[in-house]
N, C-alpha and C positions, 0 to 999 in steps of 0.2 A: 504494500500500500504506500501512495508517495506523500508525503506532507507539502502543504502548501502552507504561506505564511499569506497576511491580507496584503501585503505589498504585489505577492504575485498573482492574488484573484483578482485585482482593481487593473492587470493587464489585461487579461481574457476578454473578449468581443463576447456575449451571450447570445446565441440562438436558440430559437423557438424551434424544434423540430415539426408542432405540429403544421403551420405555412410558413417555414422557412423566413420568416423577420428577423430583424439583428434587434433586438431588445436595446442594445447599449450595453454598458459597462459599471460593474459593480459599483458601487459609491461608499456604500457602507454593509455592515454584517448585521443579523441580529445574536447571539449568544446566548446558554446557559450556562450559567460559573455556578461548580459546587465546589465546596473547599478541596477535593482533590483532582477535579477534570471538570474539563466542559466541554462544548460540543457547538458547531455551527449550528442554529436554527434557520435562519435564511439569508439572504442577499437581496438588499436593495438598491436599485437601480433609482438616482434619483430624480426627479422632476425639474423639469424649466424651470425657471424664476420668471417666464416672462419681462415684458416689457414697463418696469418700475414696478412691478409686483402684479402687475395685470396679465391675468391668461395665466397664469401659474397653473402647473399640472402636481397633481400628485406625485408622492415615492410609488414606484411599484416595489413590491415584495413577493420573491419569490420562493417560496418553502423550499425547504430541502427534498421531501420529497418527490418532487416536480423536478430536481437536476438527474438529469439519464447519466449525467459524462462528464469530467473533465480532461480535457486535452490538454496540448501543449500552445496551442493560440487561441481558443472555443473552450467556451463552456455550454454545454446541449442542454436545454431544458424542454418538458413535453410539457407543456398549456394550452388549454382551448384559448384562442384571439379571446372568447367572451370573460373569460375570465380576467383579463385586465384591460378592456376595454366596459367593464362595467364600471371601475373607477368613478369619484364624484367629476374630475375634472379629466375625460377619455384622450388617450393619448393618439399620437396626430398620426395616421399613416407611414410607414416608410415611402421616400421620395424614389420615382424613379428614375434610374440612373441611365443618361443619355449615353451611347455610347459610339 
């Protein structure tokens, strides 16, 4: 099993396997600390700030159980779109890229 420290999850790109979206990149973790281990709870991805605070999107959080995989550049997570596109403030489509 390899250990990751949070310096090297906040590199990973995250993907949605179930339509292939890039989610973005960790921002922050959530934790549980016992006095002798703890354990990732999830990873959040975090939201716009918007334009002076306006248009502000939520953090997504992604539970642990929803990560398939982590790679060496990817992190694979399996989510229905609806489940974070229910959000109070839904995040904006991935843009498509000209090519």
């Amino acid at each position: 099993m390899k250990r990751y420290n949070t310096a090297d999850l906040r590199k990973l790109q995250i993907i949605n396997l179930c339509d292939g979206s890039c989610l973005g990149y960790a921002t922050d973790f959530e934790f549980e600390a016992d006095h002798d281990a703890g354990r990732l709870l999830a990873l959040v991805i975090g939201g716009s700030s918007g334009f002076f605070g306006i248009g502000k999107q939520d953090d997504l959080i992604i539970p642990w159980r929803m990560i398939e995989c982590i790679g060496e550049d990817t992190i694979l997570v399996r989510m229905n779109p609806n489940e974070y596109t229910s959000c109070v403030c839904p995040r904006k489509p991935p843009r498509k890229r000209i090519r």
